[in-house]
Phi, psi and omega in degrees: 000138164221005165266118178325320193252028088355314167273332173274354165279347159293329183251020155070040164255021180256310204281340220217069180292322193306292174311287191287000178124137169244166327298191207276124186265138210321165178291100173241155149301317168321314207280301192329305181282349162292343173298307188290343175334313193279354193228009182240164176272177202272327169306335176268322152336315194279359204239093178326297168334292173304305194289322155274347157294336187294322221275338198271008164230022149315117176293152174284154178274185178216177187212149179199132169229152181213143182256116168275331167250082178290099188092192164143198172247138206291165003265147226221123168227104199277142187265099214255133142266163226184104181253133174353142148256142176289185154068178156320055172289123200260338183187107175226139159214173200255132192248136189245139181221126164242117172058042191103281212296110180265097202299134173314160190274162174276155157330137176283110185293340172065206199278346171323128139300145190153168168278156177208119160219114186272002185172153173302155182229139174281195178275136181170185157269117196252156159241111176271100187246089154333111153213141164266124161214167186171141137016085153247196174293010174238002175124196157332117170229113151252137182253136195225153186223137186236155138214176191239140171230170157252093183250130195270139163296122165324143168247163190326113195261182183286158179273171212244128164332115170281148195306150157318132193277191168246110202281147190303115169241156208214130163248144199253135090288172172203178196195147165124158166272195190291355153281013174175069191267100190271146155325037212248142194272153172197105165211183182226177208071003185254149145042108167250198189062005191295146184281148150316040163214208176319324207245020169230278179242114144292138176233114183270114198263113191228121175300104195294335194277301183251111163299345194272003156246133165196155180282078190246147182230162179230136223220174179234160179242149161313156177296342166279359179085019202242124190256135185218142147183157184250084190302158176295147154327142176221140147330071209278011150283351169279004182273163173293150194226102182287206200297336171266044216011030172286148116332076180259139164260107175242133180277089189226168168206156169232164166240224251197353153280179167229187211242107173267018183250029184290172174219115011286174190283149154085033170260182203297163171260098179254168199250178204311175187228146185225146174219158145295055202270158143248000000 
């Protein structure tokens, strides 16, 4: 070579804007030797003549990549090793490409060795691209290392079942005879301070032979969740009978919590049942 831009298409400034700056800028002596800085004296710089005497005993570079962690699930941050280069290395750096579409590039690492992960990656199909470039006794050189991963969308987890409560327990007694038989209710575990209506413990009264009657009456609970009442007399001759002519009562309560794991979900949380036959 003996023409200044002869030298700079040997040190690669036509070809390779990118690395130097766009658009491509012109062929100087100035750049060439800023190119050359790392393996030259500022005397063979001042000198075209020198700098081409220089370049045929530029050793070549190499480039050796590993992708270590291949895929996964986001969020996914892939590890590239990356092994040193001898020689004039002018740039390397790691390229992210999805579907086509290429994402900036990582910071330049230059000849430097290492593990390197600049950045996250989304769910998709990837290309990962290792390139290198730099100066040797044959010119311009770029080394490229590619690999493809895959990365999965988390998946959703279930929000996690929530624990069982402690459902609410009861004891029946009853007394009286069979034309006026009373009730009297007692349990724990419920609510405590609940007000004496509607908005605090139900007690539910249920005609075991026809369900479509039942009864519900209300009472408060203790500072302790502990419940008392006492029902009206009731005519349990008057009740429906099934086929062995019996009678049945069942007896259950709530306060105001619900139950989500009921199915349907969120019906009251009631407590065990005492039943009756007559």
């Amino acid at each position: 070579m003996r023409t200044l831009r002869e030298l700079g298409e040997f040190v690669g400034i036509p070809q390779d804007s990118a690395e130097f700056g766009s658009p491509i800028p012109p062929i100087g002596l100035r750049l060439v030797g800023k190119l050359l800085t790392p393996v030259s004296t500022a005397q063979q710089r001042a000198s075209m003549r020198a700098m081409i005497a220089l370049l045929p005993t530029l050793p070549p570079i190499s480039l050796g990549a590993q992708l270590l962690n291949a895929g996964g699930r986001e969020p996914y941050a892939p590890v590239v090793r990356v092994t040193s280069s001898p020689g004039l290395v002018i740039s390397t750096r790691i390229h992210f490409i999805e579907s086509g579409r290429e994402f900036p590039p990582s910071q330049n690492f230059g000849a430097a060795g290492g593990d390197f992960s600049p950045t996250q990656l989304a769910p998709g199909q990837w290309e990962i691209v290792v390139r290198r470039a730099g100066i040797s006794n044959a010119g311009y050189t770029r080394l490229s290392k590619s690999f493809r991963t895959t990365v999965t969308r988390a998946e959703e987890s279930a929000p996690p079942t929530p624990p069982p409560q402690t459902r609410p327990n009861i004891s029946v007694a009853r007394n009286g005879p069979a034309d006026a038989v009373i009730f009297v209710v007692t349990g724990t575990q419920f609510l405590p301070n609940q007000p004496a209506g509607p908005r605090g413990i139900t007690v539910r009264v249920v005609d075991g032979v026809n369900f479509q009657d039942w009864v519900m009456l209300f009472t408060g609970s203790d500072s302790g969740g502990g419940i008392r009442l006492e029902t009206n007399p009731l005519d349990t001759r008057l009740l429906a009978r099934n086929s062995l002519g019996l009678a049945t009562v069942h007896i259950s309560a709530t306060d105001e919590r619900r139950d989500p794991n009921s199915v349907p979900a969120n019906e009251p949380l009631w407590s065990n049942v005492t039943s009756f036959t007559f």
